[in-house]
C-alpha positions in Angstrom: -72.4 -33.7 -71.3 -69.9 -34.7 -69.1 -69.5 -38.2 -68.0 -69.4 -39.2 -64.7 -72.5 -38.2 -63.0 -71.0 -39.8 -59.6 -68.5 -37.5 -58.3 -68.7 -35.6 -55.8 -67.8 -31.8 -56.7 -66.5 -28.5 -54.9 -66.5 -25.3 -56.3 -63.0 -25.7 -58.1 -63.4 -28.9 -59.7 -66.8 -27.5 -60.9 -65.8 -24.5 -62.4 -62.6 -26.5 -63.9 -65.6 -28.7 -65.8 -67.5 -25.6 -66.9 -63.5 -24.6 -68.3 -63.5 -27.5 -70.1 -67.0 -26.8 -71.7 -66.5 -22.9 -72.3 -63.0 -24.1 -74.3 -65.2 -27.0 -76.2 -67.4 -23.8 -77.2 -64.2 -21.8 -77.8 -63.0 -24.8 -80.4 -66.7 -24.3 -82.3 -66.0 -20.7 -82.8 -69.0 -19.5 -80.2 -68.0 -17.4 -77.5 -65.9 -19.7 -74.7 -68.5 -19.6 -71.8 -69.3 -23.0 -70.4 -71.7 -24.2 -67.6 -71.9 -27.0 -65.1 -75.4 -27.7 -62.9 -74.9 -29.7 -59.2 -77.0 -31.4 -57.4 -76.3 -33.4 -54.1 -72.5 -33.1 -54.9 -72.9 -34.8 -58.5 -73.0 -33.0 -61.9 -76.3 -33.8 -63.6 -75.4 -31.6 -66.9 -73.4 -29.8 -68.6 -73.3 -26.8 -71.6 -71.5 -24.7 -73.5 -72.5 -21.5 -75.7 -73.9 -22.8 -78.9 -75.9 -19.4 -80.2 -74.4 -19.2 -83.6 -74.2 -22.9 -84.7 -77.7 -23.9 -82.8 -79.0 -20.8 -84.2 -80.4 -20.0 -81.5 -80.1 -16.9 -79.4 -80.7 -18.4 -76.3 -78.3 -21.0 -76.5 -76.5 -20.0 -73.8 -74.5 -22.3 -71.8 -76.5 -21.6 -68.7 -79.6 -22.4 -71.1 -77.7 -25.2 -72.2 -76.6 -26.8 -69.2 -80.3 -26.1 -67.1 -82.2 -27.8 -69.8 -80.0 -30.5 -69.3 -80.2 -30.6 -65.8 -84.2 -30.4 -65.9 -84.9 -33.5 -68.1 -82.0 -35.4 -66.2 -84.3 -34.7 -62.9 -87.6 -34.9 -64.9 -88.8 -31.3 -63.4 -88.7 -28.0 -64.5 -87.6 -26.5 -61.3 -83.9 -27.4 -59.9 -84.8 -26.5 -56.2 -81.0 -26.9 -54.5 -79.0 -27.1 -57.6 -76.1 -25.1 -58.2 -74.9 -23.6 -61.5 -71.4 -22.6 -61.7 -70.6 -20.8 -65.5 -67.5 -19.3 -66.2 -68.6 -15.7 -66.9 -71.5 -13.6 -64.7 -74.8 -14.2 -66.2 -76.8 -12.1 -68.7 -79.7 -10.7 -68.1 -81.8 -13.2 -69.7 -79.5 -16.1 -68.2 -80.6 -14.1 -64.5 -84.1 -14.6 -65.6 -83.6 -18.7 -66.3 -81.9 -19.1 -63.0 -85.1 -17.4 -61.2 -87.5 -19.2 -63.1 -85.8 -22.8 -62.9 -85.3 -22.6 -59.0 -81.3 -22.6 -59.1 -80.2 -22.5 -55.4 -76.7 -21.1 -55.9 -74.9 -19.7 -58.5 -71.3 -19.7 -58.8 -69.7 -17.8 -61.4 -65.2 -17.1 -62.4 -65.1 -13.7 -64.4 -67.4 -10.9 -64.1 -69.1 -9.5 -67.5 -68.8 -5.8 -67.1 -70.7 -4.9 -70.9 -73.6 -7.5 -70.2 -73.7 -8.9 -66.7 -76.6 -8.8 -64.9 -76.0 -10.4 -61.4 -73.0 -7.6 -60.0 -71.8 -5.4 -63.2 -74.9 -3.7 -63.9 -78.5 -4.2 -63.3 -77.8 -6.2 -59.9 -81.1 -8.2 -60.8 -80.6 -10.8 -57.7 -80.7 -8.2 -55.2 -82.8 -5.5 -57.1 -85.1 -7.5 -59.0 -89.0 -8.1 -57.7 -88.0 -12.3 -57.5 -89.8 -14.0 -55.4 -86.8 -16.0 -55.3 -83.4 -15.4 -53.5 -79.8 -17.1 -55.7 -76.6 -17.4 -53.4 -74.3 -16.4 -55.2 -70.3 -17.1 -55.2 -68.0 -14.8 -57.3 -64.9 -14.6 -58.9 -64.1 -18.3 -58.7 -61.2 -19.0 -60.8 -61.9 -15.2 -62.4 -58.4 -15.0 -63.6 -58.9 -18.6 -66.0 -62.0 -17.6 -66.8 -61.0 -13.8 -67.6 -58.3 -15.3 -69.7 -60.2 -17.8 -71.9 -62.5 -14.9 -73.0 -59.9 -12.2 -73.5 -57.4 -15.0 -76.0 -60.6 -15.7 -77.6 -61.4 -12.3 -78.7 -57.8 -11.1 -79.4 -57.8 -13.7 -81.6 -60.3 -13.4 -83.3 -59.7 -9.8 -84.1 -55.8 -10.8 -85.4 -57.8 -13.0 -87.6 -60.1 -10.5 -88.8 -57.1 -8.0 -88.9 -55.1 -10.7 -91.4 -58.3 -11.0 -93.4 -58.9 -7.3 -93.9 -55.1 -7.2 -94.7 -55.1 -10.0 -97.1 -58.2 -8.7 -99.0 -56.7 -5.5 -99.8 -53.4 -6.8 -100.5 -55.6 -8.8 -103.4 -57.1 -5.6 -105.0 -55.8 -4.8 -108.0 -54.0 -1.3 -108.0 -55.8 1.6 -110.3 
């Protein structure tokens, strides 16, 4: 959770913090996607992704951070809150933000395999909701972008060097 619940944010220093979250996911092995909530200019929570070592599914960082965010304002709803998250929502993540009353959501790289909010199903502007999300792209996409893509090349050298190693270890017939 990050610490000072005082400062007064903008939509850089936010998505800097939800940086700083997606690389403390990034350091557990999880995908690096990290989430901030905002309310009256102060950050009220914070979350990373944490599926694999929660074992959990829905431990997304958007999960993550709103469930935060809800018990820190004793309410299930977050009416005027804003979520920033490093990398355009899923389609379940879509659904939370609907259901929990987000105001805004403000996310850096777009998600073009499982993004729901502009990549593919458009579920803010197509969706039956009876509740309208600004939403604010593309802020600090290229940081963002580039904390996902180091992640998964390296985790495919390291798989590569695994695969290697084991059958450099079988014995010849």
């Amino acid at each position: 959770m990050i610490a000072n619940h005082n400062a007064v944010i903008d939509d850089i220093s936010a998505m800097q913090l939800a940086l700083d979250q997606a690389r403390l996911a990034a350091a557990e092995g999880e995908v690096p996607v990290g989430a901030v909530v905002v309310l009256n200019g102060r950050v009220i929570a914070s979350g990373y992704n944490a599926p694999i070592g929660s074992l959990d599914p829905s431990a997304h960082a958007e999960t993550q951070a709103i469930r935060q965010a809800c018990l820190a304002v004793g309410n299930y709803r977050l009416p005027g809150a804003t979520l920033y998250v490093t990398v355009e929502p899923c389609t379940m993540c879509t659904g939370l933000l609907v259901h929990s009353r987000i105001a805004r959501l403000v996310y850096g790289a777009v998600e073009p395999k499982s993004g729901a909010v502009v990549s593919n199903l458009n579920l803010l502007q197509n969706g039956p909701y009876n509740h309208r999300i600004d939403v604010t792209g593309g802020v600090l996409a290229d940081e963002c972008s580039t904390l996902m893509s180091d992640f998964f090349a390296e985790r495919r050298a390291r798989q590569k060097a695994l695969k290697q190693a084991s059958g450099a270890a079988k014995p010849e017939s």
